[in-house]
N, C-alpha and C positions, 0 to 999 in steps of 0.2 A: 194377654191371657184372657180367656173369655170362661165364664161362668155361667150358665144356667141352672135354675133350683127350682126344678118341677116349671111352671108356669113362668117365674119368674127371672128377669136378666138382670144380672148384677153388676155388669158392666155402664147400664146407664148413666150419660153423662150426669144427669141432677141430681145423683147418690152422693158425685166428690166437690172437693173443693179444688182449683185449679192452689198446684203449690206457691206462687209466684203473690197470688194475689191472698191467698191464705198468712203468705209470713207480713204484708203489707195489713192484715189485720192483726196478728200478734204485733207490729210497730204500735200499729194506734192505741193499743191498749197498755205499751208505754205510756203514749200519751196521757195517756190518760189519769196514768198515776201523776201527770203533772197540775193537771185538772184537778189533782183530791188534796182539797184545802183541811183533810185532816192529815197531810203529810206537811211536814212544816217547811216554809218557802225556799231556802236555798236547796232544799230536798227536790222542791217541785221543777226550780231550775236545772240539777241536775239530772234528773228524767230527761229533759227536754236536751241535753249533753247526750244522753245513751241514745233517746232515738235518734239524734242526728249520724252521730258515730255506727250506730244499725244501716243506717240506711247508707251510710256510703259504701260500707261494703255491700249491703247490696245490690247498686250500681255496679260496682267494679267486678263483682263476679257473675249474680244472676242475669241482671239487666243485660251486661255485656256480653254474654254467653248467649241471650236471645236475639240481639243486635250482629252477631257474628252466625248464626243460621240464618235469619234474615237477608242477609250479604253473600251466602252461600246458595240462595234460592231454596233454601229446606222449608217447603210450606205443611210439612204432615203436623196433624195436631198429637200433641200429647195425650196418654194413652189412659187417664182418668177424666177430667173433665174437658175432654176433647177441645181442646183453643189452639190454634196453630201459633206458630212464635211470632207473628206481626199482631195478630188477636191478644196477646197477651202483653205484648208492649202497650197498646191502644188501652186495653182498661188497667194497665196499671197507670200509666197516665192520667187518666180519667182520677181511678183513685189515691192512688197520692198527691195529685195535686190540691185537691179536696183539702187531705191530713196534714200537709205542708202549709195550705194556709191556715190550717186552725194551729197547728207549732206553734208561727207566727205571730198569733193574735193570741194566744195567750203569752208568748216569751213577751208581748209590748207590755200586758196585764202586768205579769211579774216584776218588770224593771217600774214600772209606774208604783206598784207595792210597795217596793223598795224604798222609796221616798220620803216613806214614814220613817224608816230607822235610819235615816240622815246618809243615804247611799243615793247620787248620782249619774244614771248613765246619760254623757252629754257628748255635745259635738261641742269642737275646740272654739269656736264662736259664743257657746254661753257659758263659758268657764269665764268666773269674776278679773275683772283687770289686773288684779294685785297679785293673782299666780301667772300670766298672760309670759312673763320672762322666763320664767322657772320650764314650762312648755315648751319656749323658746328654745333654753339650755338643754334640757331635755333632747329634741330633734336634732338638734348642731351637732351636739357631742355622744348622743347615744345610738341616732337611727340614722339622719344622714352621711357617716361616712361607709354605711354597709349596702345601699342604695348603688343601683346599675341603671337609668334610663336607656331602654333600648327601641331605638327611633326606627319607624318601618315606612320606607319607600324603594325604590329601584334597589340602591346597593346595603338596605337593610333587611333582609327578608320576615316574614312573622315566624316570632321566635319559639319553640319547643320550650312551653311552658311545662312546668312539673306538675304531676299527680298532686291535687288537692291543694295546690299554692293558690295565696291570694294574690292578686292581680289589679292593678289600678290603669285604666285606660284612660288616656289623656290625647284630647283635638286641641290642636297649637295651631294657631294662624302664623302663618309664615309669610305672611304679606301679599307674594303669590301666589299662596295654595294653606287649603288648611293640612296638615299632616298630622298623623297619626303616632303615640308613640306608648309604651307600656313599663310602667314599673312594677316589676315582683316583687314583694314584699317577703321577702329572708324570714325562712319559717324557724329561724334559731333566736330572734329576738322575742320579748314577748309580745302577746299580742294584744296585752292592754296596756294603762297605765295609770299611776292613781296619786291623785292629788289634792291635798288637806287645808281646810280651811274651819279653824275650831273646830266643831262637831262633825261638821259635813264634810263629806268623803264624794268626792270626783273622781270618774271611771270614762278614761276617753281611748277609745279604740285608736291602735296601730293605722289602720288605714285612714281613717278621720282626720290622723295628726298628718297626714305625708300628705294629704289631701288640703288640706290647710297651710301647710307652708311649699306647695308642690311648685310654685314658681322660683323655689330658690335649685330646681333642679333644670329646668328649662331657661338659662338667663339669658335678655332680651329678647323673649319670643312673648307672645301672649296664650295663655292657659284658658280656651275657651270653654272647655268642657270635661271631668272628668267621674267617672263610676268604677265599681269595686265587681270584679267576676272571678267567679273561680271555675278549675275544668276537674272535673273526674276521670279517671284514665282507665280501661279495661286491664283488669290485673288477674285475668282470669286464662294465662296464657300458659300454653305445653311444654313440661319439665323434659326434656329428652332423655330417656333413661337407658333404653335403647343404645348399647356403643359407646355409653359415656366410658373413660377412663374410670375418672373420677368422680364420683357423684359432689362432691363438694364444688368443686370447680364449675362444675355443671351449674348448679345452684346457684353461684358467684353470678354467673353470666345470664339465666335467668332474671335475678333481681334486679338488674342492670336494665333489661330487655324490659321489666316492670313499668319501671318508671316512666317508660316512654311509649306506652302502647295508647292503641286508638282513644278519641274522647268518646264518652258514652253518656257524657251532662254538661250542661253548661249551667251555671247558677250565677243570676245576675242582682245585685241593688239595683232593684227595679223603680228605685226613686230619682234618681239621676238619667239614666242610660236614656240614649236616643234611639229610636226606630233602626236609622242608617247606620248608626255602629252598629248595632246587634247583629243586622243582617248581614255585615262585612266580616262580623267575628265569626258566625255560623259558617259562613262559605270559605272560609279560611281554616276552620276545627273539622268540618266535612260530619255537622249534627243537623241534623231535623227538629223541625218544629217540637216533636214530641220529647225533645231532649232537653229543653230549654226549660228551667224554670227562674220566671220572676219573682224575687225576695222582699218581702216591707220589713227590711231588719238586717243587720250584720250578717254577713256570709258565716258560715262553717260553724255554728253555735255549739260544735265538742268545745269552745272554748271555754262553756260554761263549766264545764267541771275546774277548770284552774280558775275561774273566776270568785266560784261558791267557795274555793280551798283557801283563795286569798281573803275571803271575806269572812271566813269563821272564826278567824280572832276575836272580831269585831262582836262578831252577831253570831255565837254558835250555840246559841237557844234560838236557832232558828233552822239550827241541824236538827237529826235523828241526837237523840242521846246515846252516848257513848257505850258501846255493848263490847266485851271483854269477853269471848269464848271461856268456854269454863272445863274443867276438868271434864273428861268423858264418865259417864254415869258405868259404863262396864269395865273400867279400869280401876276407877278411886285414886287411891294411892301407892298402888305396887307397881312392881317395875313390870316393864311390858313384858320383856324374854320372859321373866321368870313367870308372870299369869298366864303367858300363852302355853306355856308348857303344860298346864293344865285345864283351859277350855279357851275357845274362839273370844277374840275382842273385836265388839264394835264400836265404831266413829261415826257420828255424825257431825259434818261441819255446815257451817261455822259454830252451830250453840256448842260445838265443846269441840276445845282446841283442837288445831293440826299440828302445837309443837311433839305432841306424842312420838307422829310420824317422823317428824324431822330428826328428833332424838333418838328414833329408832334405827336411823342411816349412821348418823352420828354418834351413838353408843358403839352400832355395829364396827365404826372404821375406830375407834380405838381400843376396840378388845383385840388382846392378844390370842384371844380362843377362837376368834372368826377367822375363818378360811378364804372365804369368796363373798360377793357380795356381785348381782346380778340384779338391772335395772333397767325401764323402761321410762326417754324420758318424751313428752309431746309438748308442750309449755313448759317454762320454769318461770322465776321471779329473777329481775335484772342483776341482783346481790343474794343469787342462792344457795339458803345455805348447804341443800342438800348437795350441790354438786363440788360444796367445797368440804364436803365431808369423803365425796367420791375420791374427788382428789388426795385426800390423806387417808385415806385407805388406800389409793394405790402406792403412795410413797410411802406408806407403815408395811409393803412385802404382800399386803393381798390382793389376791385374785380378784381385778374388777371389770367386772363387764356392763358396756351401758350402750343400750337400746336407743341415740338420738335420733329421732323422725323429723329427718332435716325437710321433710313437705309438710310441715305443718303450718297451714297456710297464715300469711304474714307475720310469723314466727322465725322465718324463715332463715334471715340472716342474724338473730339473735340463737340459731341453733347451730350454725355454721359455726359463729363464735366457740359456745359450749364444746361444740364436738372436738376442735382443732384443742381448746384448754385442756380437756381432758387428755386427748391422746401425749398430748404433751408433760400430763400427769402421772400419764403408764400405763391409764386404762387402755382396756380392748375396747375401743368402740365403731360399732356399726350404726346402720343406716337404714337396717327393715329388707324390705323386698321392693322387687320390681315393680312398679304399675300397683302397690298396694300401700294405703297409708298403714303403719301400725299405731292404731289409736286405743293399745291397750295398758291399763295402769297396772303393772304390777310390781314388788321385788320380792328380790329372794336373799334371805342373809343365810349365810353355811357357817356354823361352829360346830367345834370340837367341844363336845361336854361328856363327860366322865369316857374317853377315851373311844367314843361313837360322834358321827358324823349327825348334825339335828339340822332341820331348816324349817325357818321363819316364813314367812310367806307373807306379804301384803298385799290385800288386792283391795283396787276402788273404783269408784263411777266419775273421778275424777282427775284434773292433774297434779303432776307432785309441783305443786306452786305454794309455795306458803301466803302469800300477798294475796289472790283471788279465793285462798281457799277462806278468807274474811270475808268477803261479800258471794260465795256460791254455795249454794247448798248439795253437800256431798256427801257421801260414808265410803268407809271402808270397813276391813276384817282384818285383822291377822292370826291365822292359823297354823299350827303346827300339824295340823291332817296331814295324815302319811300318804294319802291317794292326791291330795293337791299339792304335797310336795314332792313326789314325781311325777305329777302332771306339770307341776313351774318347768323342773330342772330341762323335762322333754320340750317345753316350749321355749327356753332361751336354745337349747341346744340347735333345734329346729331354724329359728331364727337366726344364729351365731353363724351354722355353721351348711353342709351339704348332707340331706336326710329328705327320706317324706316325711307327709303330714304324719306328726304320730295319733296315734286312739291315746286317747285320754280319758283316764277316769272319771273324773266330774268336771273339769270344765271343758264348758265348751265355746269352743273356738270360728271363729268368722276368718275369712269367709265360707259361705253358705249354713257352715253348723247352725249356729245359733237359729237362722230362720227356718231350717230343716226341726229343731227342736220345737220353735214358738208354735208352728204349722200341727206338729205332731200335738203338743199339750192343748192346743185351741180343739183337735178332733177329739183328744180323749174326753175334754168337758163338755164337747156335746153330747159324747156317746152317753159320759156319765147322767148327764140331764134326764137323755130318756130313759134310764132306768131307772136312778132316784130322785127327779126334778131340783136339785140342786147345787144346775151346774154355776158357778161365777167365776170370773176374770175379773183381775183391778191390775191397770198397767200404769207408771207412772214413766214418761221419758218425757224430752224434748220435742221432738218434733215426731209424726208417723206421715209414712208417704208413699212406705211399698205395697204395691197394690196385691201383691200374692195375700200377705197377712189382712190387707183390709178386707180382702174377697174371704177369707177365711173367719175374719169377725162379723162380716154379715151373715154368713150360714151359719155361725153360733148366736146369733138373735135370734134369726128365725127359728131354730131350733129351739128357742126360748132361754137360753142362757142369759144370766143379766151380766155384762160388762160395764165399767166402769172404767173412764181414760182420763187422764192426769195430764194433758198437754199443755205445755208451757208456750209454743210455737204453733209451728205449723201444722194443721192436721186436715190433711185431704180426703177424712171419713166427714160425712153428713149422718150424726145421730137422730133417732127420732122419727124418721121417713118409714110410716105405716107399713108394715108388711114386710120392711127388707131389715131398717136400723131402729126399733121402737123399742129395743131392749136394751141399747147402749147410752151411757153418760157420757158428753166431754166437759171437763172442767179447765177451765186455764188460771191460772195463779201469775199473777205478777206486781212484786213487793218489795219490799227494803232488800231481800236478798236475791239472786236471780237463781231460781229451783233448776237445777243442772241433776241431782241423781237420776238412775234408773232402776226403776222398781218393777219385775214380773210377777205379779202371785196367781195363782191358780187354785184354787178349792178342791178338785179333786175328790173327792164325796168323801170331805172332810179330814182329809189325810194332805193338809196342806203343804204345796210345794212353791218355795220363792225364791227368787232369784235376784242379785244385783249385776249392773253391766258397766260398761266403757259404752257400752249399743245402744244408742235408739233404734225404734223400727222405720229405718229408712232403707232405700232401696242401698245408696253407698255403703252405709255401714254394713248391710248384709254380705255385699257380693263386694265390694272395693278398698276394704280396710279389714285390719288384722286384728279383732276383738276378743273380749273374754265375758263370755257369764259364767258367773259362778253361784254355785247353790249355798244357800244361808241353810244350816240344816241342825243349828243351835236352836231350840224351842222358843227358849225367851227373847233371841234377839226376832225369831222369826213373826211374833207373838205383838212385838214392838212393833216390827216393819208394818203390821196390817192394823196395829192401832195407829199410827204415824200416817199412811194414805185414806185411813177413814176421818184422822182427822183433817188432812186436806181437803176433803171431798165435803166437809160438815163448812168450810170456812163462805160466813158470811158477808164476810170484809171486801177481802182483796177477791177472792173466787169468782169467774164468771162463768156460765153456761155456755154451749152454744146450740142455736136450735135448730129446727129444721133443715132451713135455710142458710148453714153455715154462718148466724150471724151469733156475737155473743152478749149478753145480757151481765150485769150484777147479780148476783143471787141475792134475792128480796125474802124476808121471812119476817116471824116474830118470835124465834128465838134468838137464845141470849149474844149479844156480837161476837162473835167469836174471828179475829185473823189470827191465822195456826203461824205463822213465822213469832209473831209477840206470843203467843201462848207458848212455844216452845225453847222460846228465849229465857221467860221466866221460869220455866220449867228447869231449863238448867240453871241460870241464877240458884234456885232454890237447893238444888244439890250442890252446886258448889258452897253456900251459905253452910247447908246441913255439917258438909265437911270439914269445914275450918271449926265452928262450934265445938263438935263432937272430937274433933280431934281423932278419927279413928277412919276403919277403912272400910266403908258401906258396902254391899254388894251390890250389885246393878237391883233396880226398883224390880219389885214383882207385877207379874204381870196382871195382877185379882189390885194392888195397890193403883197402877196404873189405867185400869178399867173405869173405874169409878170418874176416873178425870174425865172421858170420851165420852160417856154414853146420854147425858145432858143433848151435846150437840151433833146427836147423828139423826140423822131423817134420809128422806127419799126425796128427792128434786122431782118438784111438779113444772111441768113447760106447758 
């Protein structure tokens, strides 16, 4: 799409940020929190567990996805910061290699830290003589009888290693020849191990130990050489939806298809490894140089999250302290059905619980007054409870219908599970549409009360996952509106069954709605600007990347509208650039919780309108998945929403800018420190406190009571 504004082109490459290399700096600013020595150290180590876990999916899907146009000969550059898919392999290269080795050197930093609270990470060579047996025992009876040496020459061929296993390559002199041979290291054992001497506590990695006694796997040969590799595999491959029978089945064979698709990395202990194997591994995986990274540290470092888990016994004043969501401040103490029957309920998680939600499935499946019970699921939690509430609502005689989006990527075959448990519960359950993910949160509960048919309605910007909804920041509503309770009923039916799209009263629906709306409110606040100069926008999502809305937030700058963006991720707008983006803020937040809501407000010359979604503004969620926004049109929750991203916007902590140059900064000030995750933590702390005291049932804070708290720390960011 090309845009012209008077003089100027808004399509110029130096306006975006290329997406690719955009989320490779949302990674480093992970890092970063592992770098901040006011997070306290097994905290900083488990940072360094998320970005690793980040970035392999993003091998497996992005990376891989540009490695396969590559191969296809598709050299056109992508259509905001112009870099064709080999340009954009080369500087991600470039910069991640960069951020991988600072990972590196600080994960050496932090295990060297460790040292002080009596925690060892060693090789089985400086473990003291007097556990040396116990080690011994250990390997004999726990790890080597799950062990497969697979030897490669003529009639062995190199073997079809799995996605993300670790890998120990072994040179054996054979007398006449050296030979080549490879142990996989069975990703069901653990992958450390830990061993006590008084005070001090020994941490000797899985592969170290096989490494160390690896001649009792090769007997009479000699073990001249051995290093730890692991490969990443493209999992970025086509669902045939097309023909299928059966979508599950499909699925089935899909995941199968996964596990064995192209390598798209190779990651080596670059302490060990020789020139000549490298190079025989390379020509035997069919990777490139650029694919190849050398490691000063243990492969696969997700392992640190189970390692910080193991170690919190020990040391957990060396976690976060322990945060207990709290009662939701619009709720109190009354029961949901019966407040919703009288005004709108919001959630915000984690500070105040998601069990509301989960009660509200499971109240609904054992009233005898519910009729139906209609659901949307995209994630769940491995022991959930909502689906085993589904489940007894369908054997308690009700109506249940559930929404599983068996593409949800690497969810995939924990949704297969769900869907086939359920059906076998008695629910109805579907699948979505063709060629569309359905990544919208809603339910719908139906009772019979005073002899009239009522529906519940929940809608969020999140999943029904009770486990994530602890560490993600999300909300929800639940409404008894009569225009969004038949707007739900026409959106499951639509989806359930054979119909068009229907009109629906207020929500609105993706694809295309939603970006047909954003489009529309972005021009009314320009219009409004120039006749009351007071247009604003504050958008709070994950990531933004469609370029129609970005072209449409540059001609509300220039127009003078001031925008403000809340990006967690990726964002392929460059604010600040004279004359096109010098009216827009980005801010990125990344903290103890990981900021997943999405937040639309628009000013509208004072007549404020906002919105919560399931959407980012990316080009997928627009056009390639089945979304919902929905309008907050309750004063006080809406009153809340824009005190809640003003206080994002104010946060001096965690908050970084980015500027011109798409690069991002800390926000530096000499106001009072404010990180809005800990401020809103205590915040609800405080009303939960309030309400056990008082013994009574508060009404959600006013919004003149909650003013007072924000207006301290709000300012304007100077760059």
């Amino acid at each position: 799409m090309h845009r012209n504004l008077g003089d100027k082109d808004l399509n110029l490459p130096q306006y975006y940020n290329n997406r690719e290399l955009s989320w490779l700096d949302f990674n480093y600013r992970v890092l970063q929190d592992a770098q901040d020595k006011n997070n306290p150290l097994l905290e900083q180590l488990n940072f360094i567990s998320i970005f690793s876990s980040n970035l392999d999916e993003f091998f497996m899907v992005r990376v891989a996805g540009l490695q396969d146009q590559v191969k296809m000969g598709y050299d056109k550059p992508e259509n905001k910061a112009q870099l064709t898919p080999k340009q954009q392999l080369d500087q991600i290269k470039i910069k991640n290699k960069d951020i991988v080795d600072l990972q590196y050197k600080r994960y050496n930093e932090l295990i060297d830290d460790l040292k002080q609270y009596q925690v060892e990470i060693i090789k089985p060579e400086q473990l003291p003589d007097d556990l040396l047996p116990q080690l011994e025992s250990e390997f004999k009876s726990g790890i080597l009888p799950t062990l497969t040496p697979l030897g490669i020459d003529a009639y062995h061929p190199f073997p079809k290693l799995n996605n993300k296993s670790l890998n120990i390559f072994v040179d054996i002199d054979t007398e006449d020849d050296i030979n080549s041979a490879i142990v996989q290291i069975p990703s069901l054992i653990s992958r450390f191990y830990s061993f006590n001497k008084g005070d001090k506590q020994y941490i000797i990695m899985i592969e170290d130990i096989i490494t160390y006694f690896i001649s009792d796997l090769f007997t009479g040969y000699t073990v001249l050489n051995t290093f730890t590799f692991r490969i990443t595999r493209n999992a970025d491959l086509s669902i045939h939806e097309d023909g299928a029978e059966d979508l599950l089945i499909e699925i089935e064979r899909f995941l199968k298809e996964r596990k064995r698709g192209t390598a798209v990395r190779l990651e080596v202990d670059g302490r060990q490894a020789t020139h000549e194997d490298i190079v025989w591994i390379i020509n035997q995986l069919d990777v490139h140089d650029n694919d190849v990274y050398f490691l000063d540290g243990p492969l696969d470092l997700t392992m640190l999250s189970d390692l910080v888990e193991h170690l919190s016994n020990k040391l957990k004043y060396l976690k976060y302290n322990k945060y207990v969501p709290q009662i939701p401040q619009s709720l109190g103490n009354n029961n949901i059905f019966d407040l919703s029957l009288k005004r709108d309920i919001f959630f915000h998680h984690p500070y105040e619980s998601f069990e509301p939600i989960v009660d509200f499935i499971r109240e609904a499946s054992e009233d005898p007054n519910t009729i139906a019970i209609k659901q949307t699921l995209y994630r769940v939690s491995k022991d959930s409870p909502i689906i085993n509430s589904l489940k007894n609502a369908a054997e308690n005689g009700k109506q249940v219908t559930v929404l599983v989006e068996l593409k949800a990527r690497f969810d995939e075959e924990n949704n297969v599970h769900w869907a086939r448990m359920l059906e076998d519960a008695g629910c109805h359950v579907i699948y979505g549409m063709t060629h569309l993910k359905t990544h919208s949160k809603i339910a719908l509960v139906v009772k019979r009360i005073n002899q009239q048919l009522t529906s519940f309605i929940h809608l969020g910007t999140g999943n029904y996952n009770d486990k994530t909804a602890n560490i993600y920041t999300d909300m929800g509503l639940i409404t008894t509106n009569a225009d969004i309770a038949e707007d739900a009923i026409n959106f499951f039916n639509y989806l359930s069954g054979y119909s068009v799209k229907p009109v629906y009263n207020k929500l609105i629906v993706a694809p295309f709605d939603i970006r047909d709306v954003f489009l529309a409110r972005i021009d009314n606040e320009i219009k409004s600007h120039r006749d009351n100069g007071n247009g604003k926008i504050i958008m709070k999502m994950n990531s933004l990347t469609d370029k129609d809305i970005i072209l449409k937030l540059f001609e509300a700058s220039c127009a003078g509208v001031k925008v403000q963006l809340i990006i967690r991720g990726i964002c392929c707008l460059k604010p600040g650039v004279p004359g096109i983006s010098e009216n827009i803020e980005v801010v990125s937040i990344v903290g103890r919780f990981l900021e997943h809501s999405r937040i639309y407000y628009f000013h509208n010359n004072g007549d404020d309108i906002i919105y919560l979604s399931s959407a980012d503004a990316m080009t997928r969620n627009m056009i390639k998945r089945v979304e919902i926004l929905f309008p907050v049109e309750d004063k006080e929750i809406a009153k809340r929403l824009l005190d809640y991203m003003n206080l994002q916007l104010s946060d001096n902590q965690k908050g970084r800018y980015q500027d011109q140059f798409g690069q991002y900064h800390y926000i530096k000030n000499n106001l009072s420190p404010l990180n809005s995750q800990a401020f809103l933590m205590k915040e609800a702390m405080n009303y939960g406190q309030q309400l056990k005291e008082d013994n009574a049932k508060p009404q959600v804070m006013s919004v003149n009571e909650r003013k007072g708290w924000f207006s301290k720390f709000r300012k304007q960011f100077k760059k």
